[in-house]
PDB file as gemmi writes it, atoms N, CA and C in Angstrom:
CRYST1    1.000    1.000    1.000  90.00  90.00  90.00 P 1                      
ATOM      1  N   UNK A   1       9.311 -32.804  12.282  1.00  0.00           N  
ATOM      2  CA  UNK A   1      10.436 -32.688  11.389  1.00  0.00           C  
ATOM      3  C   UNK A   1      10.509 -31.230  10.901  1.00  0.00           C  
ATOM      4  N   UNK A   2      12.161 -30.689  11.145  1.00  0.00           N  
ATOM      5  CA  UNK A   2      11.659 -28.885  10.554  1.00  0.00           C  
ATOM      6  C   UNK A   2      11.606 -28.891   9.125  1.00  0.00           C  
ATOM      7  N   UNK A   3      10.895 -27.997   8.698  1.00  0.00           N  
ATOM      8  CA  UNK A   3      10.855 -27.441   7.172  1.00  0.00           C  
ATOM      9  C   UNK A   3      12.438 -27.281   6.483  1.00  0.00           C  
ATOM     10  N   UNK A   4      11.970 -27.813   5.254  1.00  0.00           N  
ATOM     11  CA  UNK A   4      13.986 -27.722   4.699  1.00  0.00           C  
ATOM     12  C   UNK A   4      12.795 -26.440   4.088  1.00  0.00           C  
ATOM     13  N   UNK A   5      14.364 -25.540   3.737  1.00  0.00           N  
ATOM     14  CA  UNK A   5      14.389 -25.143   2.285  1.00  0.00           C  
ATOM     15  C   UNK A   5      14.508 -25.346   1.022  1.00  0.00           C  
ATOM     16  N   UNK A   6      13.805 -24.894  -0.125  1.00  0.00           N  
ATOM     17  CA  UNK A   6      14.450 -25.346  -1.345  1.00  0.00           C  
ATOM     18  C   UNK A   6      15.919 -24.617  -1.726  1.00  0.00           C  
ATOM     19  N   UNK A   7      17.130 -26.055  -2.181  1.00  0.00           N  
ATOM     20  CA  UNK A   7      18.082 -25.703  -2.665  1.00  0.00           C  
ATOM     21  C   UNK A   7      18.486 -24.720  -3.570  1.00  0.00           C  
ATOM     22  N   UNK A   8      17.327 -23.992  -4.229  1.00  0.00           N  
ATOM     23  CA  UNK A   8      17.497 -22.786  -5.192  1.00  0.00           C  
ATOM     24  C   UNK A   8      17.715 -21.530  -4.616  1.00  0.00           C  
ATOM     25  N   UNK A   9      17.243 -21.392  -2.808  1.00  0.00           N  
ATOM     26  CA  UNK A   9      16.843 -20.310  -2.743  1.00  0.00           C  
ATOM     27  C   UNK A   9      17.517 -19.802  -1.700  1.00  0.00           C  
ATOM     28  N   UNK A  10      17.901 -18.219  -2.385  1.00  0.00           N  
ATOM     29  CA  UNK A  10      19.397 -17.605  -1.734  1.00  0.00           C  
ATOM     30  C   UNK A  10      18.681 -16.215  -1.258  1.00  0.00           C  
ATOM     31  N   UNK A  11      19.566 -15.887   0.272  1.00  0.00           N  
ATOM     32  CA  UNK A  11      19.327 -14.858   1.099  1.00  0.00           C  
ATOM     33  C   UNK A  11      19.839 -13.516   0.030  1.00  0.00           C  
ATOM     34  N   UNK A  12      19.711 -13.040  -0.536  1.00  0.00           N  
ATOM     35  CA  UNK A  12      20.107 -11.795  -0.958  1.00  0.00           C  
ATOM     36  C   UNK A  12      20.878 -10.857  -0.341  1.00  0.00           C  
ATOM     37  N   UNK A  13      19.829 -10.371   0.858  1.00  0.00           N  
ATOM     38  CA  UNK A  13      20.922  -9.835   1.777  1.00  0.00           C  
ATOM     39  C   UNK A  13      21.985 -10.092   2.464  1.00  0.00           C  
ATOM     40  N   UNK A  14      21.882 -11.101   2.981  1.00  0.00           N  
ATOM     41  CA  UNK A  14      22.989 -11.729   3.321  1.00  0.00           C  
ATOM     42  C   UNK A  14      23.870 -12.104   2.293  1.00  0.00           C  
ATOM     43  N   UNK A  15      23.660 -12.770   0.984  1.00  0.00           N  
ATOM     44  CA  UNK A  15      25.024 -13.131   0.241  1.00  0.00           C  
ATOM     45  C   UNK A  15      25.619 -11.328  -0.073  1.00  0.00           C  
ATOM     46  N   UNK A  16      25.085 -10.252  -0.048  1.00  0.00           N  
ATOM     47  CA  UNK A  16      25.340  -8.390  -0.030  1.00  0.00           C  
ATOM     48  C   UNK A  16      26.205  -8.786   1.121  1.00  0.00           C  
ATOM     49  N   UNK A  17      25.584  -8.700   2.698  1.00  0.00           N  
ATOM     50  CA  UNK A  17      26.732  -8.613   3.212  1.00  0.00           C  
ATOM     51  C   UNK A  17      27.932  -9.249   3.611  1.00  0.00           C  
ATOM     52  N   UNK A  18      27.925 -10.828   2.942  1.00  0.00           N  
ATOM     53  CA  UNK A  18      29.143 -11.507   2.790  1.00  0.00           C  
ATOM     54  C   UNK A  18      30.039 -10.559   1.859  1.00  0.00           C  
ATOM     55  N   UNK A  19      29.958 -10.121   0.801  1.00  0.00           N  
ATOM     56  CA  UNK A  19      30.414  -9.803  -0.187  1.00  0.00           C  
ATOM     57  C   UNK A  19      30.791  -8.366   0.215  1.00  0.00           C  
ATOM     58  N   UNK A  20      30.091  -7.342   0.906  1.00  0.00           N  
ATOM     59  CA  UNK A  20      30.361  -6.300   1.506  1.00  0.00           C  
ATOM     60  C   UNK A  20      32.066  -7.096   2.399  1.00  0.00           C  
ATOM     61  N   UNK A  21      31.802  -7.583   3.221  1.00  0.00           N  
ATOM     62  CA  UNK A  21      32.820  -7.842   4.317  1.00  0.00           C  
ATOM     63  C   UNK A  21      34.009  -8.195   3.815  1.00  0.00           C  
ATOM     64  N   UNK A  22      33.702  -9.252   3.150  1.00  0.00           N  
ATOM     65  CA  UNK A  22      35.164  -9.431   1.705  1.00  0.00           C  
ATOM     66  C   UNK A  22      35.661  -8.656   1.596  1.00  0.00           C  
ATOM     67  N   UNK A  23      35.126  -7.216   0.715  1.00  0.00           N  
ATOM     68  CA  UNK A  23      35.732  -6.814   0.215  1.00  0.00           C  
ATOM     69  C   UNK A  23      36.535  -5.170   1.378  1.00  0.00           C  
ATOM     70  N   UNK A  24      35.808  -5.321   2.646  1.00  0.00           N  
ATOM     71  CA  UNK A  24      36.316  -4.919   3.425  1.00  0.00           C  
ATOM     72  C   UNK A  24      37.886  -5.325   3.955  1.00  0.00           C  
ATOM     73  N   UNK A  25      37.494  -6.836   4.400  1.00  0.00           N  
ATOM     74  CA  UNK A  25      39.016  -7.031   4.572  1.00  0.00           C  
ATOM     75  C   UNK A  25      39.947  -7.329   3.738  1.00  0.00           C  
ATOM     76  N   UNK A  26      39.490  -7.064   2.233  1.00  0.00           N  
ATOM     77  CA  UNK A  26      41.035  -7.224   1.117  1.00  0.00           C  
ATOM     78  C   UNK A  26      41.469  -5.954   1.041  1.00  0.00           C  
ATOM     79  N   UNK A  27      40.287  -5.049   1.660  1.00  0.00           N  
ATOM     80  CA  UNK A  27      41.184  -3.509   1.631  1.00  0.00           C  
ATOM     81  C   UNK A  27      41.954  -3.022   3.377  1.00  0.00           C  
ATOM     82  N   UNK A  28      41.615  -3.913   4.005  1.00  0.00           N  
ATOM     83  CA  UNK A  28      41.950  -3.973   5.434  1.00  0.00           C  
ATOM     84  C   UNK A  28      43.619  -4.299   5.138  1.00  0.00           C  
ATOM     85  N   UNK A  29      43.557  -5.677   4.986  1.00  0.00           N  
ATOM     86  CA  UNK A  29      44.549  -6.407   4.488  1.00  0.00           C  
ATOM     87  C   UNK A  29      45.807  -5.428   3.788  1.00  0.00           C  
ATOM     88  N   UNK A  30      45.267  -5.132   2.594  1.00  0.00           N  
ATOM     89  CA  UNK A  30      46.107  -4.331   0.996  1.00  0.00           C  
ATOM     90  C   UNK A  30      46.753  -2.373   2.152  1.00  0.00           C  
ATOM     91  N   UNK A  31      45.865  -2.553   3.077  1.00  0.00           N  
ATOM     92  CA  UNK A  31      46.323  -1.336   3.809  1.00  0.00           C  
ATOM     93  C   UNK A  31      47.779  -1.073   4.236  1.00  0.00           C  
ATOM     94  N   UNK A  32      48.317   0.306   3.231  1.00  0.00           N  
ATOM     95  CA  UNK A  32      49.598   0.383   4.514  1.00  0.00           C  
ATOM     96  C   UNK A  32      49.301   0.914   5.873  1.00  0.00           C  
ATOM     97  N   UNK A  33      48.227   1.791   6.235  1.00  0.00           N  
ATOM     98  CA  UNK A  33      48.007   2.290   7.571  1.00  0.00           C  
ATOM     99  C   UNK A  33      47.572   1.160   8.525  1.00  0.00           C  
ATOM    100  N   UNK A  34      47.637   1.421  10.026  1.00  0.00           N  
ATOM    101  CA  UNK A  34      46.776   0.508  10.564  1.00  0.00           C  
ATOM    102  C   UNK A  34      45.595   0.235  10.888  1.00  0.00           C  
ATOM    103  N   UNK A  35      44.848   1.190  10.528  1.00  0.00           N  
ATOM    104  CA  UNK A  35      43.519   1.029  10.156  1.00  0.00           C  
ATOM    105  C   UNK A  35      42.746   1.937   8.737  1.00  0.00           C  
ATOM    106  N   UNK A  36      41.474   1.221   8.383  1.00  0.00           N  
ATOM    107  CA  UNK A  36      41.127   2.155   7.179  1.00  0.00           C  
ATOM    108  C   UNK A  36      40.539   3.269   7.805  1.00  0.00           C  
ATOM    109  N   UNK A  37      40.929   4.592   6.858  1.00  0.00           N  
ATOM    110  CA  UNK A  37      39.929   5.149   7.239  1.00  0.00           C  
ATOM    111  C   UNK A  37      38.241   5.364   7.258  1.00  0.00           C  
ATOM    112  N   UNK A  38      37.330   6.128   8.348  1.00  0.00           N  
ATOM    113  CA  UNK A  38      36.048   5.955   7.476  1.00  0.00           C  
ATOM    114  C   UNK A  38      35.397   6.345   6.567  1.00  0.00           C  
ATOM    115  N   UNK A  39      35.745   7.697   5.789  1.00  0.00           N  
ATOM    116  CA  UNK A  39      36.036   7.475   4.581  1.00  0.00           C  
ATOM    117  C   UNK A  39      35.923   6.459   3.216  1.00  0.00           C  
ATOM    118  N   UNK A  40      36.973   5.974   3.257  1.00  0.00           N  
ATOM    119  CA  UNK A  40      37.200   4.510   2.550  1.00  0.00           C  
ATOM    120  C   UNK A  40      36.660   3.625   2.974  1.00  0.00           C  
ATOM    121  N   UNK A  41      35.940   3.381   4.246  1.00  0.00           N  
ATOM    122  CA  UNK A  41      35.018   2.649   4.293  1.00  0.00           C  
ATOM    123  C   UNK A  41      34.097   2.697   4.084  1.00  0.00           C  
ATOM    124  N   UNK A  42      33.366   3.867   4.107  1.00  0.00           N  
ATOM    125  CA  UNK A  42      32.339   4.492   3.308  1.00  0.00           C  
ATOM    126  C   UNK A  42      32.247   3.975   1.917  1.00  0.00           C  
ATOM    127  N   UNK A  43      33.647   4.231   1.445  1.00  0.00           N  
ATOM    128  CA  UNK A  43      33.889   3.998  -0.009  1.00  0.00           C  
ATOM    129  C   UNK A  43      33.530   2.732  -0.604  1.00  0.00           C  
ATOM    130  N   UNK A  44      34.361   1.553   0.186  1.00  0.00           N  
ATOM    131  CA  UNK A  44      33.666   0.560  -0.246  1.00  0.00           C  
ATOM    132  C   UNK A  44      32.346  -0.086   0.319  1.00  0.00           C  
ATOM    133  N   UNK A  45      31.334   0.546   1.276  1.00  0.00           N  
ATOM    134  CA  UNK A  45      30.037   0.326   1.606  1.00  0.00           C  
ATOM    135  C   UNK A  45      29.139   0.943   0.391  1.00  0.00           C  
ATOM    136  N   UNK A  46      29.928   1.866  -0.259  1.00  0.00           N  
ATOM    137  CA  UNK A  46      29.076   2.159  -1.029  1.00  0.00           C  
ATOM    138  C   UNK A  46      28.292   3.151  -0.715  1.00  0.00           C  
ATOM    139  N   UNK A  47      28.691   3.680   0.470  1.00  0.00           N  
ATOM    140  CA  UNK A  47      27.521   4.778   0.941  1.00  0.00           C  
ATOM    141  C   UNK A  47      28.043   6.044   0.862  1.00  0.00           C  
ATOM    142  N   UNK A  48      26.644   6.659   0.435  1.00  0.00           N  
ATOM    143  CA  UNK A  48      26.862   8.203   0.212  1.00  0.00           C  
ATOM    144  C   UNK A  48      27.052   9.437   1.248  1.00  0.00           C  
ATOM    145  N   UNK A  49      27.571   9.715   1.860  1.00  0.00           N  
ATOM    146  CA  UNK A  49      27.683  10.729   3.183  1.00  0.00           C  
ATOM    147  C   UNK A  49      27.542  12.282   2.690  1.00  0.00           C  
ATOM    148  N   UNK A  50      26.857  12.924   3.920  1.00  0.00           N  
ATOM    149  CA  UNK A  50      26.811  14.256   3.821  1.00  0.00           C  
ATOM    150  C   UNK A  50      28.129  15.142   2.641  1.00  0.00           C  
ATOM    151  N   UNK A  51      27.922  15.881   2.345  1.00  0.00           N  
ATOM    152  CA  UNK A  51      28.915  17.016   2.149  1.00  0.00           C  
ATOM    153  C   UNK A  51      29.918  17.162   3.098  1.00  0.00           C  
ATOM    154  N   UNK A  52      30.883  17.639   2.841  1.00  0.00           N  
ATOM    155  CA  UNK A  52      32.312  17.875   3.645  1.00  0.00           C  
ATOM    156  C   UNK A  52      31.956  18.538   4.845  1.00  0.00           C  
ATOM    157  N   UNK A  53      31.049  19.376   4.468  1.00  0.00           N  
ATOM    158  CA  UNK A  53      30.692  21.004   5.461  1.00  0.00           C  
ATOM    159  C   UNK A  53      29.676  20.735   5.836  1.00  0.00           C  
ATOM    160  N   UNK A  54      28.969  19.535   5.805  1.00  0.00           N  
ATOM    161  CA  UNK A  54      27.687  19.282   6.468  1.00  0.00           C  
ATOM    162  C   UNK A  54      27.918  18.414   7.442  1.00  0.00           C  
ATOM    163  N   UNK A  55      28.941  17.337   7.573  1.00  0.00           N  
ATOM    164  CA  UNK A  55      29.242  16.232   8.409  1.00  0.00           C  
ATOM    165  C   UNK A  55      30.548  16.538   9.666  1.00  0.00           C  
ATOM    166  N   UNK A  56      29.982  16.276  10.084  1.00  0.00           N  
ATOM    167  CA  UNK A  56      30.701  16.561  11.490  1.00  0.00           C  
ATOM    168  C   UNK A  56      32.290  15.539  11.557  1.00  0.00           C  
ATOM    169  N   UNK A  57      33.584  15.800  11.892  1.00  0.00           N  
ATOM    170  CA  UNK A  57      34.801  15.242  12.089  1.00  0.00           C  
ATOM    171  C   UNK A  57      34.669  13.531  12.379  1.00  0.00           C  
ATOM    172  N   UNK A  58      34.875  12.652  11.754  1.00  0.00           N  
ATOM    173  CA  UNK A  58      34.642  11.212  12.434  1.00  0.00           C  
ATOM    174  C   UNK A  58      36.088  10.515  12.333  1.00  0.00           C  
ATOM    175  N   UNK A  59      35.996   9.947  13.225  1.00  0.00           N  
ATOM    176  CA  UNK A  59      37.429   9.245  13.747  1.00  0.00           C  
ATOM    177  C   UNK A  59      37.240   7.782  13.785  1.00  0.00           C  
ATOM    178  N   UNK A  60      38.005   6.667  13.146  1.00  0.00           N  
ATOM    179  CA  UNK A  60      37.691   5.343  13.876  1.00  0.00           C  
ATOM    180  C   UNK A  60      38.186   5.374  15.384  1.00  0.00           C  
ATOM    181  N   UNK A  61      37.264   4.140  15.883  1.00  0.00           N  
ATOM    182  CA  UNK A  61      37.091   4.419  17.324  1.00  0.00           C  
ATOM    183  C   UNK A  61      38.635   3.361  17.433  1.00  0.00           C  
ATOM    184  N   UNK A  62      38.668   3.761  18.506  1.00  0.00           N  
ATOM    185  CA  UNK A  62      40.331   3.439  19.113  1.00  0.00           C  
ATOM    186  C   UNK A  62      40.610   1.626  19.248  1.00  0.00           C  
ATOM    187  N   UNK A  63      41.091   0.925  18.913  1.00  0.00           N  
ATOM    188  CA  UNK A  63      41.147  -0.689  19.637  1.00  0.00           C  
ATOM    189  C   UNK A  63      41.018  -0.291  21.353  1.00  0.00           C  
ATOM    190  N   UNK A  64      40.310  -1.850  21.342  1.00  0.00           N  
ATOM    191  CA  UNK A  64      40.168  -2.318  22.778  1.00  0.00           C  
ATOM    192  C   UNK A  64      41.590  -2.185  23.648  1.00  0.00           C  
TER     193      UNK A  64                                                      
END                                                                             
C-alpha cells in the first residue's frame, strides 16, 4: 500500500510556482502587445538582472 501524505502538508515550492505562473498569465492576458516583454517578465519573476550595460540584448524567442 503507498505511503499517503499528511493532509497538512504543502509543497512550498511548488504552491511559488503555481502562483508565479498566475500571475504570469494575468499579465499575458491584460497585454496590449503580443507578447510580454523579458523585461516584465523578469518583473514579475521577481528577478534581479544585470545592469543595462552589463547584459547583453535579449529578445523573446519567436513562436513555433
Amino acid at each position: 500500500m503507498p505511503a499517503h501524505r499528511h493532509p497538512t502538508v504543502q509543497d512550498q515550492v511548488a504552491l511559488t510556482e503555481i502562483d508565479l505562473t498566475g500571475e504570469l498569465m494575468i499579465a499575458a492576458a491584460a497585454a496590449s502587445e503580443d507578447r510580454l516583454s523579458t523585461d516584465r517578465i523578469d518583473e514579475l519573476l521577481h528577478v534581479a538582472g544585470a545592469p543595462d550595460g552589463d547584459r547583453p540584448d535579449r529578445q523573446a524567442p519567436d513562436a513555433p
